[in-house]
Structures are given as C-alpha cells and as structure tokens.
N, C-alpha and C positions, 0 to 999 in steps of 0.2 A: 499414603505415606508408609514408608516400609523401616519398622525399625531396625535402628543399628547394634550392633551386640555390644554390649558394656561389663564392666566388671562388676561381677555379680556379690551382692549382700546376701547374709542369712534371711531366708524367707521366714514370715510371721507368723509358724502355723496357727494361729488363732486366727486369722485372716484368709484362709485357704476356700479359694472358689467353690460353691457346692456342686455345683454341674459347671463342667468344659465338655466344650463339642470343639471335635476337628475336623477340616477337611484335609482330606490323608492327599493332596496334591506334588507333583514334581514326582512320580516312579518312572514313570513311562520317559523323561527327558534326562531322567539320574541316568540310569542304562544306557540310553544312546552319546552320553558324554564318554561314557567308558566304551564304547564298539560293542553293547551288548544287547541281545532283543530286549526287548521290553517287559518281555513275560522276568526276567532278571529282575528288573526295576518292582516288578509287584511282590516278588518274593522277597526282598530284601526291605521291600514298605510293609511283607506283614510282621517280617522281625521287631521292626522300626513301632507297629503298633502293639507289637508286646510289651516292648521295653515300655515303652508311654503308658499301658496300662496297669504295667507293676508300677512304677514309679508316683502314679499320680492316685494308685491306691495305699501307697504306703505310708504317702503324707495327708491323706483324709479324705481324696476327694471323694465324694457318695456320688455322685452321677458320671459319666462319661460317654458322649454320646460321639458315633465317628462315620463319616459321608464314606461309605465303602465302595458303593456301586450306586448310579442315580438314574435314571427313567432315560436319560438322555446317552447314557453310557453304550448301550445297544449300537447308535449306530458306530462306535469302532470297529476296526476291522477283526472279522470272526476269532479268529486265530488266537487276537487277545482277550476276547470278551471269552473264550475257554477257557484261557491260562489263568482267567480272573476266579472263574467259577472252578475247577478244577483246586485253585491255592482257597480257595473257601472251601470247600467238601475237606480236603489235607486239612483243615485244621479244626472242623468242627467234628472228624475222628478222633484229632487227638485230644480235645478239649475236656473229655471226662477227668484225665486227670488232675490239667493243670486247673478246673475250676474248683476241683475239689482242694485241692492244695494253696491256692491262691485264696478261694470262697470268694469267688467272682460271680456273679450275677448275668447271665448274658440274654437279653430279648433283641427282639429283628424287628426294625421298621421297616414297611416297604410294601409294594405288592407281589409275593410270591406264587402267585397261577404261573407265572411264563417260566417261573425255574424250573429243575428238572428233578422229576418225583426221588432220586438219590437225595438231592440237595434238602427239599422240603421234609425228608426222612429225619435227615441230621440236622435240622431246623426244630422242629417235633422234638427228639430227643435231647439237644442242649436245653430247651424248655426246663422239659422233666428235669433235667439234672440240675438245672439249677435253681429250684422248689429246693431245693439240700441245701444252698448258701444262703450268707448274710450279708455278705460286703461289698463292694462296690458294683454300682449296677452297671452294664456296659451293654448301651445302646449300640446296632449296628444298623446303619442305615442303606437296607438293599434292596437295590430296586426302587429307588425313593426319589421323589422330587418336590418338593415345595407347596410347589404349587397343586398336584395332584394330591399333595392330602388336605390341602382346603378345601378341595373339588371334594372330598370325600366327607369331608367335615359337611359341608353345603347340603349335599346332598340328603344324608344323614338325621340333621336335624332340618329338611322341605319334607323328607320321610313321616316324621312326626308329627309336622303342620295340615300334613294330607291325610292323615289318620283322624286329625280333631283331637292330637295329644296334647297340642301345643301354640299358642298362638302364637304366628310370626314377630308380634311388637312386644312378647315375651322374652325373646331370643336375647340372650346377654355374652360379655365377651368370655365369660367362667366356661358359658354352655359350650363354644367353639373350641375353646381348650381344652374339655372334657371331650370333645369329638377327634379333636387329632388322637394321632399314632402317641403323642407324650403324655395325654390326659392322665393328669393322676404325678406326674413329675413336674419339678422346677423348672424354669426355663432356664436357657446356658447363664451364665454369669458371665465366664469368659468363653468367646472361640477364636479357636489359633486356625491359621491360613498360612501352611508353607509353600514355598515353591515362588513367592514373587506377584504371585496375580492380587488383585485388591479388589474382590465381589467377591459376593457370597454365593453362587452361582445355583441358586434353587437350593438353597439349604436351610430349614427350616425357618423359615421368612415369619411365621405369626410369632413363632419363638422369639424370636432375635431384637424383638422392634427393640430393648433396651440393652442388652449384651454388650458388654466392652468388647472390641475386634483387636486381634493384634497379628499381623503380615510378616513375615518374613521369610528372605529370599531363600533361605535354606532348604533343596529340596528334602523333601519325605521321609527319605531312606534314610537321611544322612541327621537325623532331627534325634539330639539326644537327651539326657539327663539339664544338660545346660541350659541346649535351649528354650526346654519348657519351663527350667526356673526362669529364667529370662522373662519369658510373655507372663509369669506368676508377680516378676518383682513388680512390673510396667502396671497388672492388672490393681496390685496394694497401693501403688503410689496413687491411684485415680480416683477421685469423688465422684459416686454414683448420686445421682441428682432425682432419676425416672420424671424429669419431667418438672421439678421444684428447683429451689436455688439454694 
C-alpha cells in the first residue's frame, strides 16, 4: 500500500520517532524524467539527504539511519557506481564544517575493503570528527546488505563458540544485536521508502522485524519538509503492539 499525501496536522513532538532509517530510492528514474544522466539524480538525492537530516534533527530525532549504497549496488553500470562514490568523497570533505555546525554524529555501516583508500581516508577522518559532536547520530549504510551483516553477526559469535567462549545454546537474540553493524543503537521505529517500490530490499532485515513501514511514490530528490511530516503524522496515528494486543 503506498500512501496518499493528506493535509497535514501539527506533529506531537513528544511523539517523535527515536531512530528513522531510509531508503534514499527513486534518483536514478528522478533524472531520467527530466533528460538527465543519472549521476544528476544522485546529486540532487544527496541535497535531498541533507535537508532530511537537518530537519529530522531539529525536531528530535537521535538516530537516523540511510541505505546510501548496498552490496548489490556494484553490479550498476561503472560510470554510475563512480558518480556515486565520487558525490560521497565531495561531501565527506565538506563535512568538517557542516558537522561541526550542525553537531551531527556520522558513522558508516558497511564493508569498506573494496572502497578506495581516498574514500576510507575521509571515512577515518569523519569518525574523528565527529568524537566533537552530540547530536543526532546519522548512520550511513555503504557497502551494506542485510543479509551480509547477519553473515557477519553468525560468524562472529561461531568465532566465540570455537574458542570455548561461548556455548552455542547460550546464544541469545541481545548477543546478535550486539554483533550487527547497530549493536549498541535502537532499532528504526519508523522507515520511509520513496520512490514507489514496497520491500525493503536488504535493508536492515534483524532490525526491522517491528518498525512501522511507510511507501511513498515520491521519488528521493524530490522528498521534502512535508513529506517526512507526512510518514511522521501516519507513524503517531499507529499503535505499536511488538507482538501483544
């Protein structure tokens, strides 16, 4: 179901999601509406995730986590999978200021070996820099797939079972969530999906198992102030259950 946009209420900030993750989807089909490459479409989706993370920092949220680039991304054609990495290097130069300004928080999920030693440079150093802030933490998920960081989580703790750290019928669901890339964070509350599709497409799968979902056909680029009050109003109007009645 893909909601329709409504006339929007004052949102409640005493109600406000603690952790939103998004999938930043629809850049690549924004640009080709207009006659324009693609690499356009990503430039104007990382605008698009600026605005989203001023905004959803300035009404409370503490977590924000965003599907940037996913394990499966590679196989696009090269060209774009550059322009992709290329508009990440451009912003993680510029980021000394605007974290310090902002007091944004930024870490990387993902596996970074295939990136290229520039990239992992300016990965290293937003680290550092943002050991200086306190405010909203903004997860980046590059290089990331779902499913590969259960493989990693799996892994991780058979590591320990093969050491005689740990016995397998010890293993609890705390310990696997301690082993993802978010160990130590909430899981989403809400995640927004623009662009029209309705999966989650390897995006934090152990996270998610309770997460309100909300769709809309709006692609990426074009996703503003509104629309995230929008999927904010849909997420307060919802009784979260996890499972009880």
């Amino acid at each position: 179901m893909v909601f329709k946009k409504q006339k929007l209420t004052a949102l409640d900030l005493n109600h406000i999601p603690q952790h939103v993750a998004i999938i930043m989807d629809g850049n690549g089909r924004w640009a080709q509406r207009r006659g324009l490459p693609r690499s356009a479409g990503h430039s104007a989706g990382s605008e698009a995730f600026r605005r989203a993370a001023d905004y959803l920092s300035r009404i409370g949220v503490s977590y924000l986590t965003i599907y940037a680039f996913s394990t499966e991304n590679w196989k696009r054609p090269e060209d774009e999978v550059a322009s992709i990495m290329r508009l990440l290097e451009k912003y993680l130069k510029e980021a000394a200021d605007e974290l310090i300004a902002k007091n944004l928080r930024l870490s990387f999920f993902g596996e970074t070996a295939p990136l290229s030693q520039e990239l992992r440079d300016l990965i290293a150093r937003t680290d550092k820099l943002s050991e200086q802030t306190t405010g909203m933490h903004v997860n980046v998920c590059l290089n990331y797939g779902g499913r590969d960081e259960l493989l990693r989580a799996v892994r991780t703790l058979a590591g320990r079972v093969d050491a005689g750290e740990l016995s397998a019928d010890a293993i609890t669901e705390d310990m696997i969530s301690e082993s993802l890339y978010t160990g130590g964070i909430p899981d989403p509350d809400l995640l927004i999906r623009p662009g029209g599709e309705l999966r989650l497409s390897n995006f934090l799968l152990w996270q998610s198992a309770y997460t309100e979902l909300y769709f809309t056909d709006t692609l990426w680029p074009d996703i503003k102030e509104r629309e995230l009050e929008a999927a904010l109003l849909e997420f307060q109007r919802r009784k979260r259950r996890f499972g009880g009645i």
